[in-house]
C-alpha positions as CSV (number, residue, x, y, z in Angstrom):
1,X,9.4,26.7,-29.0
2,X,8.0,26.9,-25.6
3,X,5.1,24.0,-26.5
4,X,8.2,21.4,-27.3
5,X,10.1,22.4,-24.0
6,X,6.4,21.2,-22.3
7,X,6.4,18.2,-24.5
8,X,10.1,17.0,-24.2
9,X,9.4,17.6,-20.0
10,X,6.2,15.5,-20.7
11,X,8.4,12.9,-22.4
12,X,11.3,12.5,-19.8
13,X,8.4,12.7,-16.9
14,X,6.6,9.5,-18.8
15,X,9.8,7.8,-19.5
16,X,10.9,7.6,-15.9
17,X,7.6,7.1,-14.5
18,X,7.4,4.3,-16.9
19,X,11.4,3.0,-15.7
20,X,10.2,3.0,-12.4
21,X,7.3,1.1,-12.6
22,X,8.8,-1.6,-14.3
23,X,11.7,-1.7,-12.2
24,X,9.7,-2.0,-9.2
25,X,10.7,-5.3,-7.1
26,X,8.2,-8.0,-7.2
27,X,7.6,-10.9,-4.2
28,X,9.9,-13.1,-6.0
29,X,12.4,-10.6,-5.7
30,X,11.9,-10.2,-2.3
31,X,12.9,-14.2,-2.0
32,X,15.5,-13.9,-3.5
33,X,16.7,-10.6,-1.5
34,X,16.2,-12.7,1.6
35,X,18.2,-15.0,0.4
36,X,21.3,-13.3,-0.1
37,X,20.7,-10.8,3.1
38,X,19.6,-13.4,5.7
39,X,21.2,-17.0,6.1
40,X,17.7,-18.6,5.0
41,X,16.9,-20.8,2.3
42,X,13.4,-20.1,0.7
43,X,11.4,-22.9,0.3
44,X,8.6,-21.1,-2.1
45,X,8.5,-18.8,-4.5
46,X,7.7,-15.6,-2.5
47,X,9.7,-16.7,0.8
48,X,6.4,-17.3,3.2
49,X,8.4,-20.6,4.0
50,X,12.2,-20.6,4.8
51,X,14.7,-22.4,6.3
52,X,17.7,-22.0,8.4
53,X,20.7,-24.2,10.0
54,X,21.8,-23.6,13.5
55,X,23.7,-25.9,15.1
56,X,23.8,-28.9,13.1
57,X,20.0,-28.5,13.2
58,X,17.3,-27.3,10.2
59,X,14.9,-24.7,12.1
60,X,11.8,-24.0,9.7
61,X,10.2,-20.7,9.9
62,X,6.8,-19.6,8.6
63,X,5.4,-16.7,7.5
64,X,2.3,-15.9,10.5
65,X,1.4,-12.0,9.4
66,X,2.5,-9.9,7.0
67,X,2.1,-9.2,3.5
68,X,3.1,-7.5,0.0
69,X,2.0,-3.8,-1.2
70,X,2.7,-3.5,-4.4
71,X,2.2,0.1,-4.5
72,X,2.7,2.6,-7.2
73,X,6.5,2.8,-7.7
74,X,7.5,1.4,-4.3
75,X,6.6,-1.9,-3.1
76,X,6.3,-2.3,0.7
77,X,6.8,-5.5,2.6
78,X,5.8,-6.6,5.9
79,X,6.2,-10.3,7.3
80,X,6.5,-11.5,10.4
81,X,8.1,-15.1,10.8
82,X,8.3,-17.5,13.9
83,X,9.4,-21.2,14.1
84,X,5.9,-23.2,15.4
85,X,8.0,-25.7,17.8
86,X,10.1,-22.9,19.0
87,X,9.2,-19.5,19.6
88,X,13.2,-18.0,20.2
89,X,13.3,-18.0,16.6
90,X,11.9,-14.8,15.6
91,X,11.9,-12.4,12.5
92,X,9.7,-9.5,11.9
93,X,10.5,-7.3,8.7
94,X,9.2,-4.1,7.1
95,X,10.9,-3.3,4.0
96,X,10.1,-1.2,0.8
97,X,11.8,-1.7,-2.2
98,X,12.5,1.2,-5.2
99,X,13.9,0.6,-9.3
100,X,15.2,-2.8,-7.5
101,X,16.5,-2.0,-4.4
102,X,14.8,-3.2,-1.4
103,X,16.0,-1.9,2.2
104,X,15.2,-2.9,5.7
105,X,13.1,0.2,7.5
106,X,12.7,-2.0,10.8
107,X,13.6,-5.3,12.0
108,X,13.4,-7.4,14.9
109,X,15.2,-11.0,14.7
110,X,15.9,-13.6,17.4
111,X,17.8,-16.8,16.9
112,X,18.7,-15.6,13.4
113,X,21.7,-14.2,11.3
114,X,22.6,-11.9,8.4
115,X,25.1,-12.9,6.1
C-alpha cells in the first residue's frame, strides 16, 4: 500500500513537471505578448524588430541587447530596444514567463505606450 502512494506521488510529480514544460512560453510567444501589451507591431517572428505610430509618424525600434533563456520551466526575457535615428524612444524589458503567462519584472520605456 505504501509503495503505490510513492508511485501515484511519482506520477502526479512527472505529470506536472511534464505540463509545465510544455506549457512554457516560447519567443514567438513573447511577439505576440508584445503585441497585445505594448502598442507595437512586430515585424519578425520573435519581436527583435517592431514598430510603432506616434504622431502620424512610423518610429522603428530594434532590438540592440538582450536575449531569450529558455530555462527549465520558466523562460526569462531580456531585450533592450532603441530607435537608431532617435534615441527618446526607448524600451528596456526583463520578463519571465510560466505555463503561458509572461509578466513584466522591470521596465524602463521612453517615447512608448501600453495598451
Amino acid at each position: 500500500m505504501r509503495k503505490r502512494k510513492w508511485l501515484l506521488l511519482l506520477m502526479v510529480v512527472v505529470i506536472a513537471a511534464v505540463i509545465a514544460l510544455v506549457n512554457k512560453p516560447n519567443e514567438a510567444d513573447f511577439a505576440s505578448w508584445m503585441e497585445d501589451t505594448y502598442e507595437v507591431q512586430c515585424l519578425d517572428d520573435v519581436c527583435d524588430v517592431f514598430q510603432i505610430e506616434t504622431d502620424n509618424e512610423q518610429i522603428i525600434m530594434q532590438s540592440v541587447q538582450g536575449g531569450y533563456s529558455p530555462g527549465i520551466f520558466v523562460a526569462r526575457m531580456h531585450k533592450t530596444y532603441r530607435n537608431q535615428d532617435d534615441p527618446s524612444y526607448h524600451l528596456e524589458l526583463k520578463a519571465s514567463g510560466f505555463l503561458e503567462n509572461i509578466r513584466i519584472e522591470k521596465e524602463t520605456m521612453r517615447g512608448m505606450h501600453k495598451r
